[in-house]
N, CA, C and O of each residue as an XYZ file, in Angstrom:
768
protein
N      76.734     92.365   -101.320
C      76.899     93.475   -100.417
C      76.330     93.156    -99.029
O      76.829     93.608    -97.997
N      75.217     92.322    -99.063
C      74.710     92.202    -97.637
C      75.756     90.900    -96.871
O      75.417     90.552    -95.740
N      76.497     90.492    -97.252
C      77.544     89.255    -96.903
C      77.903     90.178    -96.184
O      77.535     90.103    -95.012
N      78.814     91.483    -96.631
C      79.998     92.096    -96.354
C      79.610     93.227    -95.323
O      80.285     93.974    -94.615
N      78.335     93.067    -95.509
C      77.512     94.300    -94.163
C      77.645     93.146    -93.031
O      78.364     93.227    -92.035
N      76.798     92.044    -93.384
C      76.899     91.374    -92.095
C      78.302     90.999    -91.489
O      78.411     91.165    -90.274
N      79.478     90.475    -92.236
C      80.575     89.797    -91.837
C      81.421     91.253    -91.234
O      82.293     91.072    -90.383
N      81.160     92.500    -91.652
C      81.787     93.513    -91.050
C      83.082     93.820    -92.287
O      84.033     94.534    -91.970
N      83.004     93.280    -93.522
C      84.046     93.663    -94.241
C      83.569     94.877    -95.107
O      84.457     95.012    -95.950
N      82.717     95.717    -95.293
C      81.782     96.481    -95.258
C      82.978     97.625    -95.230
O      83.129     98.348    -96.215
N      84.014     97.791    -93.800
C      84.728     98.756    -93.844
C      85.626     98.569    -94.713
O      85.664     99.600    -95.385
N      86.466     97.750    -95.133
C      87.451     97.918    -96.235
C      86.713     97.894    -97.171
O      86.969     96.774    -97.613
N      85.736     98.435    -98.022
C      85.256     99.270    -99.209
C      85.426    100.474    -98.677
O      85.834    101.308    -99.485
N      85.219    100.923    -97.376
C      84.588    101.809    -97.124
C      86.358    102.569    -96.709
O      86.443    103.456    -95.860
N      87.368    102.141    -97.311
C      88.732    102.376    -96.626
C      89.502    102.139    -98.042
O      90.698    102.414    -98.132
N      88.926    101.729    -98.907
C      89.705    101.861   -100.643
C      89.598    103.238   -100.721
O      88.880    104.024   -100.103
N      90.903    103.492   -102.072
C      90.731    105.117   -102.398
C      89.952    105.272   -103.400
O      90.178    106.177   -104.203
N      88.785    104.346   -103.565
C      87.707    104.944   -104.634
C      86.123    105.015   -104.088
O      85.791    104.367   -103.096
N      84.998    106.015   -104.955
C      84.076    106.061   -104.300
C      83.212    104.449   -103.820
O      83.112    103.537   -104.641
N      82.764    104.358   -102.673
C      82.199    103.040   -102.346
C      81.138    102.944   -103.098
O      81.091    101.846   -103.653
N      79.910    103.919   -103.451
C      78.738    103.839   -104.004
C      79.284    103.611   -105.818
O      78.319    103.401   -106.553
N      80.506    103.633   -106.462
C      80.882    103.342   -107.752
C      81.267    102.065   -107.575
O      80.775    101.353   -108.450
N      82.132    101.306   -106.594
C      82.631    100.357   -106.432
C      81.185     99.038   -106.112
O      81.235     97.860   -106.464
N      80.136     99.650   -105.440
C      79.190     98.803   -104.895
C      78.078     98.705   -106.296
O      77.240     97.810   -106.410
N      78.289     99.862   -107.332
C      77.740    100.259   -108.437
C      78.319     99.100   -109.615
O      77.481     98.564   -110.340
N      79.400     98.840   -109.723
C      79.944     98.443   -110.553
C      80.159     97.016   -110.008
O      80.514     96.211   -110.869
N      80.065     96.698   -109.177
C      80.322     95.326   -108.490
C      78.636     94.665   -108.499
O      78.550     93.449   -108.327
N      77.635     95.276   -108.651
C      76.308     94.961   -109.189
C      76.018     94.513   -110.444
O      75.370     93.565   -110.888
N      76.679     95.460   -110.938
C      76.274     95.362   -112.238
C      77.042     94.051   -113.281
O      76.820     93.583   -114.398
N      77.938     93.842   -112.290
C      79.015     93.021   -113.022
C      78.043     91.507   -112.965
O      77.702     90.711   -113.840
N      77.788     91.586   -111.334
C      77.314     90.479   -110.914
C      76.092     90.017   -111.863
O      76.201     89.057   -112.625
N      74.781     90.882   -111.732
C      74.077     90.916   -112.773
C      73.959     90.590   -114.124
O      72.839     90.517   -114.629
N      75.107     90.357   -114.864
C      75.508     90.613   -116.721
C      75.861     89.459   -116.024
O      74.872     88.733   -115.920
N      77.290     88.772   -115.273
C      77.785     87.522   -115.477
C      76.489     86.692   -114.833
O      77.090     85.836   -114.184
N      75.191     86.457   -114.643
C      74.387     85.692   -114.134
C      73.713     85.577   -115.954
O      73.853     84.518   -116.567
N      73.112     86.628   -116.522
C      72.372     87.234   -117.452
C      72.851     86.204   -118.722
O      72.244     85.260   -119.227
N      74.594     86.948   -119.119
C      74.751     86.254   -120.227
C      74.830     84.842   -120.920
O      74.650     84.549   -122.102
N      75.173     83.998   -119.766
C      75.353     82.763   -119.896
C      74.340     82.025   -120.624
O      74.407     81.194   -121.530
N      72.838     82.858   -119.615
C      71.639     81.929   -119.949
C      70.949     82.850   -121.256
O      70.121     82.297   -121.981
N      71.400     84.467   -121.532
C      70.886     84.381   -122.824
C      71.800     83.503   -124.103
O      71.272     83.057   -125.122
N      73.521     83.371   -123.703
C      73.484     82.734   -124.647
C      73.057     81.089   -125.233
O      72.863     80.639   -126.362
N      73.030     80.547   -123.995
C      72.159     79.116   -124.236
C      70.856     79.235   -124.717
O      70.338     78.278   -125.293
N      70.169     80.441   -124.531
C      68.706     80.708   -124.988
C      68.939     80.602   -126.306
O      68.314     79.876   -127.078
N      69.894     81.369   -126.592
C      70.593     81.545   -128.114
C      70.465     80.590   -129.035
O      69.850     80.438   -130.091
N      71.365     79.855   -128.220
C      72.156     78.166   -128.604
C      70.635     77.382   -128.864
O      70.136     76.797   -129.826
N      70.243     77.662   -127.645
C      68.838     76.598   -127.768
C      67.932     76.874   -129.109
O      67.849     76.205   -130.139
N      67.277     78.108   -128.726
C      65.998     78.840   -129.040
C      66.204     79.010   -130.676
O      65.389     78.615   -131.510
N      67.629     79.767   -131.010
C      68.229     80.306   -131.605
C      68.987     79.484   -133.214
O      69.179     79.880   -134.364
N      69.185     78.441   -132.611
C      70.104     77.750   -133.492
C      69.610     76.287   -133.383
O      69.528     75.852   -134.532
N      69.268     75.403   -132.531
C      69.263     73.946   -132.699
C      67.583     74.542   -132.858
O      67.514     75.245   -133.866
N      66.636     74.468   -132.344
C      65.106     74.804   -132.657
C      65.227     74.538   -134.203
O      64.921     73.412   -134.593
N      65.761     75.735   -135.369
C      65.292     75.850   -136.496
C      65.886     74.564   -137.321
O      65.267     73.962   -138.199
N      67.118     74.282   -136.895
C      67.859     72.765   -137.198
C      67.140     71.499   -136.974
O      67.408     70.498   -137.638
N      66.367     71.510   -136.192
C      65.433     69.642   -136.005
C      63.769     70.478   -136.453
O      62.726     70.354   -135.810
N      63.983     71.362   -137.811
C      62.582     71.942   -138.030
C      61.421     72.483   -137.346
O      60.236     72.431   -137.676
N      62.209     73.238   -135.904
C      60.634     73.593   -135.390
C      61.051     75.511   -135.441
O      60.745     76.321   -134.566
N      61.543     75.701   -136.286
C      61.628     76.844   -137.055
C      60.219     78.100   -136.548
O      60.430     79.313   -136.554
N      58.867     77.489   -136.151
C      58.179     78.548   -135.446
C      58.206     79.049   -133.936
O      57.823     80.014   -133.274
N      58.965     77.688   -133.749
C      59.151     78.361   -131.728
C      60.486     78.556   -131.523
O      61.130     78.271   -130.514
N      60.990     79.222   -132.867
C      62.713     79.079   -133.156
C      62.420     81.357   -132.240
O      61.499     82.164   -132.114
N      64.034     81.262   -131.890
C      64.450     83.204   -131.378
C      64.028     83.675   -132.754
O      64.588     82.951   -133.578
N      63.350     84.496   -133.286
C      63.449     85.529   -134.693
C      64.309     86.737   -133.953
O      64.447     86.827   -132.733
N      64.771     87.499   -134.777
C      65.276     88.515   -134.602
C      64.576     89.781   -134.696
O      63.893     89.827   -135.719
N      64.504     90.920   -133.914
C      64.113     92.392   -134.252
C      63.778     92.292   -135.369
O      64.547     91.941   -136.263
N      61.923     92.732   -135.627
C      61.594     93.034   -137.130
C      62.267     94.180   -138.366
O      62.335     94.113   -139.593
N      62.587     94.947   -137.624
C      63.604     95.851   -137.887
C      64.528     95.925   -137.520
O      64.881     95.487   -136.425
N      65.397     96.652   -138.521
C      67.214     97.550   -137.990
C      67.161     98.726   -137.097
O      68.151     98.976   -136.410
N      65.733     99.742   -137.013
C      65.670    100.321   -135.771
C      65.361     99.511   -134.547
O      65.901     99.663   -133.451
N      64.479     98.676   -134.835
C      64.032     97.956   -133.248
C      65.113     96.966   -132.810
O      65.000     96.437   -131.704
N      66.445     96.595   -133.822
C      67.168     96.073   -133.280
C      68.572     97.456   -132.663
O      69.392     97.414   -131.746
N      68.368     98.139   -133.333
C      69.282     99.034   -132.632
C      68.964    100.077   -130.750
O      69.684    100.282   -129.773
N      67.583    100.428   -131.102
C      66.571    100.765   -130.052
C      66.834     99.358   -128.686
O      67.180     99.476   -127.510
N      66.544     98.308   -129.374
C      66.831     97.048   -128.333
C      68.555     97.076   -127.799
O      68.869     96.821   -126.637
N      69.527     97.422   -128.848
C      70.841     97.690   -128.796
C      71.403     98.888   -127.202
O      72.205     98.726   -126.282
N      70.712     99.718   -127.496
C      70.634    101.051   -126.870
C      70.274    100.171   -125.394
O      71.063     99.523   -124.706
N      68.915    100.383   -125.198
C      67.980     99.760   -124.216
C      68.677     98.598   -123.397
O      68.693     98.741   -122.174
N      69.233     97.509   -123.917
C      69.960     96.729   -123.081
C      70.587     97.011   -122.137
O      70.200     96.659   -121.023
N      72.165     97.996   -122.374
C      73.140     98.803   -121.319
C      72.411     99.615   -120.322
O      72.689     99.866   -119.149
N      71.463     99.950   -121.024
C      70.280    101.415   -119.825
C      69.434    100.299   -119.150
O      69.074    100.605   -118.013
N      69.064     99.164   -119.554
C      68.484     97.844   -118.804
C      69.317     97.676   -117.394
O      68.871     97.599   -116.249
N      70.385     97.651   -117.762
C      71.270     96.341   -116.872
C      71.903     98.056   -115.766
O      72.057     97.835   -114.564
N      72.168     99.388   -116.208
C      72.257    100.177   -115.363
C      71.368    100.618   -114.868
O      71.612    101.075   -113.751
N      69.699    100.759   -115.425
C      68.539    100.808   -114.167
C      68.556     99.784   -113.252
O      68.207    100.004   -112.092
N      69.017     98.386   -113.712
C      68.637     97.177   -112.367
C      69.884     97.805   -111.536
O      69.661     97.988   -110.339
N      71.147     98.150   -112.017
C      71.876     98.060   -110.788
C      71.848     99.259   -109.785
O      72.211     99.225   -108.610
N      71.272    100.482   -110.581
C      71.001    101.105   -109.735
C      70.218    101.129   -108.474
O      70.511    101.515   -107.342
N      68.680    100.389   -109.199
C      68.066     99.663   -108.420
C      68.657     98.797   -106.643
O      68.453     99.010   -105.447
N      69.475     97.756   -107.515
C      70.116     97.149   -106.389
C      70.852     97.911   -105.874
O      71.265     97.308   -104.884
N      71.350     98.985   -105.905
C      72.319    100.004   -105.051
C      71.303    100.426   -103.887
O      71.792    100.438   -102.757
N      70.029    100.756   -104.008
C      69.129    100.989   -103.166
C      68.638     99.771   -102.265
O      68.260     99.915   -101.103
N      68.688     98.523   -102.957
C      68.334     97.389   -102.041
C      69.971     97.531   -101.125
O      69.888     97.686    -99.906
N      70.934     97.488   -101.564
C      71.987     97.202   -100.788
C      72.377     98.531    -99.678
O      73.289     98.600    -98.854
N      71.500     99.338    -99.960
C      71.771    100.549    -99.276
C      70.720     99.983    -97.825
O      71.035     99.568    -96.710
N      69.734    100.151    -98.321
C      68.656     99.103    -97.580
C      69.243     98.280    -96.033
O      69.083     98.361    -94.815
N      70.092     97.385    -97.169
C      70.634     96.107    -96.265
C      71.362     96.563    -95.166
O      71.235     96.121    -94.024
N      72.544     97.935    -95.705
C      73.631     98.661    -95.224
C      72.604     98.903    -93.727
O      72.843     98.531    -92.579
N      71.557     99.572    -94.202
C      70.730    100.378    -92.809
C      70.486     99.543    -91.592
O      70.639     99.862    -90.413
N      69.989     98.169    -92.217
C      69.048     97.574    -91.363
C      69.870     96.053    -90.737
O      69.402     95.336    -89.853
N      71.343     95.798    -91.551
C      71.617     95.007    -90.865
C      71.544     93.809    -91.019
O      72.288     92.969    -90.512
N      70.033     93.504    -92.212
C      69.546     92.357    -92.672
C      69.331     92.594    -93.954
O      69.313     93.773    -94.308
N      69.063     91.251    -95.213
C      68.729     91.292    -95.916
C      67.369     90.239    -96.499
O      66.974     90.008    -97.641
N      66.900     89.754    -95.155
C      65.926     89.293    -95.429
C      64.686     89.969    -96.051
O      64.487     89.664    -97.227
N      63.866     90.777    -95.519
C      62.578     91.402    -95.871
C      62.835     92.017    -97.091
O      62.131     91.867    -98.090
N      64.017     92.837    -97.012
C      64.234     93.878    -98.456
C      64.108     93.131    -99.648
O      63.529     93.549   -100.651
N      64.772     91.774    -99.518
C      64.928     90.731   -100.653
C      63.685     90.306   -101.011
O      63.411     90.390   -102.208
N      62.585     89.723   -100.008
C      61.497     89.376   -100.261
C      60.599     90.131   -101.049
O      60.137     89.864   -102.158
N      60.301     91.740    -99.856
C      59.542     92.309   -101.108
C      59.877     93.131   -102.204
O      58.987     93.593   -102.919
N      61.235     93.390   -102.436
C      62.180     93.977   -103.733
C      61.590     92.912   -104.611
O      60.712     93.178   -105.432
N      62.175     91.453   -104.402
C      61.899     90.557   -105.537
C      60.151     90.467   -106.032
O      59.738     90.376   -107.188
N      59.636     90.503   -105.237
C      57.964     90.149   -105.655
C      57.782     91.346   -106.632
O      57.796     91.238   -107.858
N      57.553     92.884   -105.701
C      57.918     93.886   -107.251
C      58.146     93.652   -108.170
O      57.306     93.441   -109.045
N      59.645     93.590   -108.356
C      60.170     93.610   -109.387
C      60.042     92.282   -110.671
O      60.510     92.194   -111.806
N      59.142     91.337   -109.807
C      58.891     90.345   -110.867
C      57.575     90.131   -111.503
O      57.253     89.345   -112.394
N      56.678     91.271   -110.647
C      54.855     91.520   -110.567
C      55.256     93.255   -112.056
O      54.841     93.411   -113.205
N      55.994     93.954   -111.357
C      55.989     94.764   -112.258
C      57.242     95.121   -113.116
O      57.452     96.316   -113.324
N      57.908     94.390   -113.521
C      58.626     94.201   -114.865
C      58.272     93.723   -115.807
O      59.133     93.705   -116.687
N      57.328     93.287   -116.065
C      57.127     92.188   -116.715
C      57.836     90.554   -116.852
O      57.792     89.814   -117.835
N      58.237     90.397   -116.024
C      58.266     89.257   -115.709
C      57.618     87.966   -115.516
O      57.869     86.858   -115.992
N      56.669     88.399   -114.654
C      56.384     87.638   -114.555
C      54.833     87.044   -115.993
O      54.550     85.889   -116.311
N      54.054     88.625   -116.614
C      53.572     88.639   -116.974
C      53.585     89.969   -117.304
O      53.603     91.044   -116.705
N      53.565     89.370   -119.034
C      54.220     90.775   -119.889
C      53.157     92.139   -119.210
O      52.108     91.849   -118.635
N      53.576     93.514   -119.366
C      52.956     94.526   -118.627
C      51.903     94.797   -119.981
O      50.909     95.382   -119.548
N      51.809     94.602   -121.242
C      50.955     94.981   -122.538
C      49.956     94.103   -122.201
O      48.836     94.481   -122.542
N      50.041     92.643   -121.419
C      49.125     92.114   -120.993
C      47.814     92.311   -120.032
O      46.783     91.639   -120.051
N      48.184     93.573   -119.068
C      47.289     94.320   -118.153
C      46.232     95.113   -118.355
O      46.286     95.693   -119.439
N      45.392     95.323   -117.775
C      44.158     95.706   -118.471
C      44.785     97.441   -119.047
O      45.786     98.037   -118.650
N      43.937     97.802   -119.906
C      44.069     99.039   -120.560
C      44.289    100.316   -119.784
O      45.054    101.190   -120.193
N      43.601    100.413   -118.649
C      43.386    101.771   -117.709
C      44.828    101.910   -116.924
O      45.318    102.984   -116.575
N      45.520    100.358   -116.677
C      46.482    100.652   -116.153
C      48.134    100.845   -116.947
O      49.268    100.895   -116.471
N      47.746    100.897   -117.976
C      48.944    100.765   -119.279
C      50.086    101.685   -118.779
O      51.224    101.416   -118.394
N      49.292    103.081   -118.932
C      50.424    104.303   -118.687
C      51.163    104.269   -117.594
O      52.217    104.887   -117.744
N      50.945    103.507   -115.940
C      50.920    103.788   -115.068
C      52.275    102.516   -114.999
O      53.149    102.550   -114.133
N      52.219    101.719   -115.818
C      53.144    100.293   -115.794
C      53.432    100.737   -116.462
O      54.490    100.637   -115.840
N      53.779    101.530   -117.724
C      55.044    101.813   -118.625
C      55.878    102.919   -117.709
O      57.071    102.717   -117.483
N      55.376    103.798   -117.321
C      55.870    104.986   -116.672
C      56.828    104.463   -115.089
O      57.504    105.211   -114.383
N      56.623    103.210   -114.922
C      57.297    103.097   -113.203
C      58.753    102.588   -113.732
O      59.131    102.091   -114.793
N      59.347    102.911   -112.609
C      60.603    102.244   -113.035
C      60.899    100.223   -113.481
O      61.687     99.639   -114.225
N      60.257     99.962   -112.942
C      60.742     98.512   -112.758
C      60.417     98.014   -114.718
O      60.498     96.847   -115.101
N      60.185     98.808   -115.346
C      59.275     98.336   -116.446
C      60.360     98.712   -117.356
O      60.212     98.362   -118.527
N      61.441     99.369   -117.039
C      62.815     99.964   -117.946
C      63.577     98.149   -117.764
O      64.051     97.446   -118.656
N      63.468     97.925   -116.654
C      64.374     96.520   -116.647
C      64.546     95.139   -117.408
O      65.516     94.441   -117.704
N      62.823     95.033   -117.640
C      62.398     94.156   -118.271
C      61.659     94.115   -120.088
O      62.040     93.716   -121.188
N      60.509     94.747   -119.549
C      59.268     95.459   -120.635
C      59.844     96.348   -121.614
O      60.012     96.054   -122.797
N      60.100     97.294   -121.147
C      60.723     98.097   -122.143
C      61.703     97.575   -123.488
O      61.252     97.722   -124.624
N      62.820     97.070   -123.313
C      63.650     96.325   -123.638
C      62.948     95.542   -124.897
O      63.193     95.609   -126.102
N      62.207     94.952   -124.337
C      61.366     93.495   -125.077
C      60.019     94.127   -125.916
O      59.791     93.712   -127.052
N      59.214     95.071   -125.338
C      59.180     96.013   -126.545
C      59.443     96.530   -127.487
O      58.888     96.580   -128.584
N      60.654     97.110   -126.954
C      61.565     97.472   -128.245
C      62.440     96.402   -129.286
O      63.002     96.577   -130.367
N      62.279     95.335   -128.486
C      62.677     94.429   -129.882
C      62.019     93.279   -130.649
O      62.432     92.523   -131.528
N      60.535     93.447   -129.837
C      59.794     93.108   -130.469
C      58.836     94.100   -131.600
O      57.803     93.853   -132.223
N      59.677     95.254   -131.527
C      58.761     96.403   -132.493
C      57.851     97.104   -131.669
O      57.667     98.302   -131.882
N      57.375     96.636   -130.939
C      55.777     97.379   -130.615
C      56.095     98.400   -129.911
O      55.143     99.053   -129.482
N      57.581     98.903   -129.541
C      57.093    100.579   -128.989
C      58.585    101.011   -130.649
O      59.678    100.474   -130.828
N      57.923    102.078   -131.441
C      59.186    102.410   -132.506
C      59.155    104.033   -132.469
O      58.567    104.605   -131.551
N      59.648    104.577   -133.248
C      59.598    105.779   -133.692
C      59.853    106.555   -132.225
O      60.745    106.265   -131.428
N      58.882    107.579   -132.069
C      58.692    108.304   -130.923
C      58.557    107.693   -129.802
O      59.053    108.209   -128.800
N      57.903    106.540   -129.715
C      57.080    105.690   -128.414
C      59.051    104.687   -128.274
O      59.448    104.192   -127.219
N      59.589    104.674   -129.147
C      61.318    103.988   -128.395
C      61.835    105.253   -127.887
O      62.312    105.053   -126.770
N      61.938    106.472   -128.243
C      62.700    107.362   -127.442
C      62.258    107.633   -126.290
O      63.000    107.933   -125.355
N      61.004    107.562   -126.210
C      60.214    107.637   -124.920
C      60.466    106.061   -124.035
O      60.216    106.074   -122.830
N      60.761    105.275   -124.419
C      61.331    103.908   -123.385
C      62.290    104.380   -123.168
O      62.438    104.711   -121.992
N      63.528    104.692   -124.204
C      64.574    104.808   -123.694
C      64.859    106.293   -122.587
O      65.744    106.598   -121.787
N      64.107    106.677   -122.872
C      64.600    108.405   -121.911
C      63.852    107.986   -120.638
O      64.421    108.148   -119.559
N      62.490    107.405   -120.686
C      62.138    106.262   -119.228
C      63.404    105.452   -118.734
O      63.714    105.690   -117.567
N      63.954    104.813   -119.205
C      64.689    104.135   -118.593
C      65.822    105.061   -117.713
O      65.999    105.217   -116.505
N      66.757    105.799   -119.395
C      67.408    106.896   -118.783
C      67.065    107.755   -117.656
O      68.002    107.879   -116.867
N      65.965    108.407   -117.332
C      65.638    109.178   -116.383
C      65.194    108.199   -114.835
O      65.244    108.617   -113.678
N      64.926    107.317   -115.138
C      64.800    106.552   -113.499
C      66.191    105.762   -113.222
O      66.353    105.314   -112.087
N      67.360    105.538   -114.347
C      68.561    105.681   -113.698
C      69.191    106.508   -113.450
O      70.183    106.067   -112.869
N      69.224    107.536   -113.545
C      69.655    108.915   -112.751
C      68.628    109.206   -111.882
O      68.719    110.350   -111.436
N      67.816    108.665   -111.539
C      66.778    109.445   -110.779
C      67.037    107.914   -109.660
O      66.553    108.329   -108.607
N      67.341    107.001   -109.482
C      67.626    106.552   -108.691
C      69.278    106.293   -107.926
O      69.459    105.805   -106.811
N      70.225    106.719   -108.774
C      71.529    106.903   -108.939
C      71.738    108.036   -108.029
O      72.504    107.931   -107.071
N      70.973    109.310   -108.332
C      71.089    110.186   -107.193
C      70.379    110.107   -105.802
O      70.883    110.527   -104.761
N      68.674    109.292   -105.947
C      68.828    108.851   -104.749
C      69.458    107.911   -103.872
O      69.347    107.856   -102.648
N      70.242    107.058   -104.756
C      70.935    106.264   -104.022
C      72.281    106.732   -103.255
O      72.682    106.375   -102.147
N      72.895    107.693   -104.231
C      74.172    108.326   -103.601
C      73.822    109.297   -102.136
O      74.524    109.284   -101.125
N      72.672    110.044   -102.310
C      71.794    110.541   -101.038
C      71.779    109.672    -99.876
O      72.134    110.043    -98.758
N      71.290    108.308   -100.211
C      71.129    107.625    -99.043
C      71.880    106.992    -98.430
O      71.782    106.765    -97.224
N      72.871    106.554    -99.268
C      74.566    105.854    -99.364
C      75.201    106.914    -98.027
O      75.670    106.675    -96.914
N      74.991    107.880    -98.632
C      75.379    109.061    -98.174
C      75.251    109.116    -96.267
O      76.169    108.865    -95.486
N      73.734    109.549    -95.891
C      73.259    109.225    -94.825
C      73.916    108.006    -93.671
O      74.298    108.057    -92.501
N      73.778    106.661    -94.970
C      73.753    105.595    -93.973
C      75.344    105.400    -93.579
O      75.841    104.968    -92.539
N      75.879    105.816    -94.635
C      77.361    105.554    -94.489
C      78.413    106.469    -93.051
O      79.457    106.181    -92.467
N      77.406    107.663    -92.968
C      77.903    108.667    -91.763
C      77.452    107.650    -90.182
O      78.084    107.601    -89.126
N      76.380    107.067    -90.490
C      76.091    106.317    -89.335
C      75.637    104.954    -89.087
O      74.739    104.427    -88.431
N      76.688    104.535    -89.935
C      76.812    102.936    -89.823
C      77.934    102.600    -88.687
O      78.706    103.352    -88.091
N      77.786    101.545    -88.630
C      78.637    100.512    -87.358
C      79.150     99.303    -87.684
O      78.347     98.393    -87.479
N      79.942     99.046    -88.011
C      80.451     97.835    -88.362
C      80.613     96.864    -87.676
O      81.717     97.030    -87.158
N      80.074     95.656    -87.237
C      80.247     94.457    -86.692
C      80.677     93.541    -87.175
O      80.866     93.853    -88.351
N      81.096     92.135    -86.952
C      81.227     91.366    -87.302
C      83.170     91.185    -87.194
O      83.884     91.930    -86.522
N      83.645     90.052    -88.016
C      85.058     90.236    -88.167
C      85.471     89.011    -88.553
O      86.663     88.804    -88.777
């Protein structure tokens, strides 16, 4: 999206007969999954299948200890990959404003890799701050997910990931259409 802000092609989305914020929605998300799947399925391939074959069967993928935590993980995935893109609807809204996509990229990415667990699982953080890293959004993208299929959030504590996740993608979905909204009345198109 920030290519098409800068190069000025920005207006033909903005000149299709469908909504731009679904089109910029769905053109995220796509992007996202085709980056995603490739390398979980080589994780697969790797982790998954040759690991337990040359006997190292303990640093082999196991699967969900359970049929709920694999279904909970089931659920959680799709609400994964539509909190990130919602997410990025706001970075690209961002970009839309300012013209650039340098800074937004920089500190979007540090976030989102400090508090997803990414970079370091969020169960890993000291105790006082537990609630405060399960409860933010960035923690539906990553943490949550991997919780739930590692077992450790089940029963009550998975409906509560998943309705976290659910509720900060609608809760950023509408702020994004808000701001979409705004920037789109007073944008300028350059480029060509």
């Amino acid at each position: 999206m920030a290519l098409s802000v800068r190069t000025g092609s920005v207006a033909y989305d903005r000149l299709r007969p469908v909504d731009t914020y679904s089109l910029w929605y769905v053109r995220g998300a796509a992007w996202m999954a085709s980056r995603a799947l490739p390398r979980a399925a080589l994780m697969l391939l790797g982790a998954g299948l040759i690991l337990p074959l040359i006997g190292l069967s303990d640093w082999a993928w196991k699967p969900p200890p359970t049929l709920a935590a694999a279904a909970a993980f089931a659920v959680s995935l799709p609400l994964a990959l539509a909190l990130s893109s919602a997410f990025l609807m706001i970075v690209n809204i961002i970009v839309a404003a300012t013209l650039t996509d340098r800074g937004v990229n920089v500190l979007f990415n540090s976030l989102i890799i400090v508090f997803s667990g990414n970079l370091l699982p969020l169960a890993l953080y000291p105790d006082w701050a537990q609630t405060a890293l399960l409860v933010q959004p960035f923690a539906g993208m990553m943490d949550i997910p991997l919780r739930l299929y590692v077992g450790q959030l089940s029963g009550s504590g998975a409906l509560a990931g998943l309705g976290l996740q659910a509720f900060w993608t609608v809760a950023l979905v509408l702020l994004g259409r808000f701001a979409m909204a705004r920037v789109m009345r007073r944008l300028e198109v350059q480029g060509g």
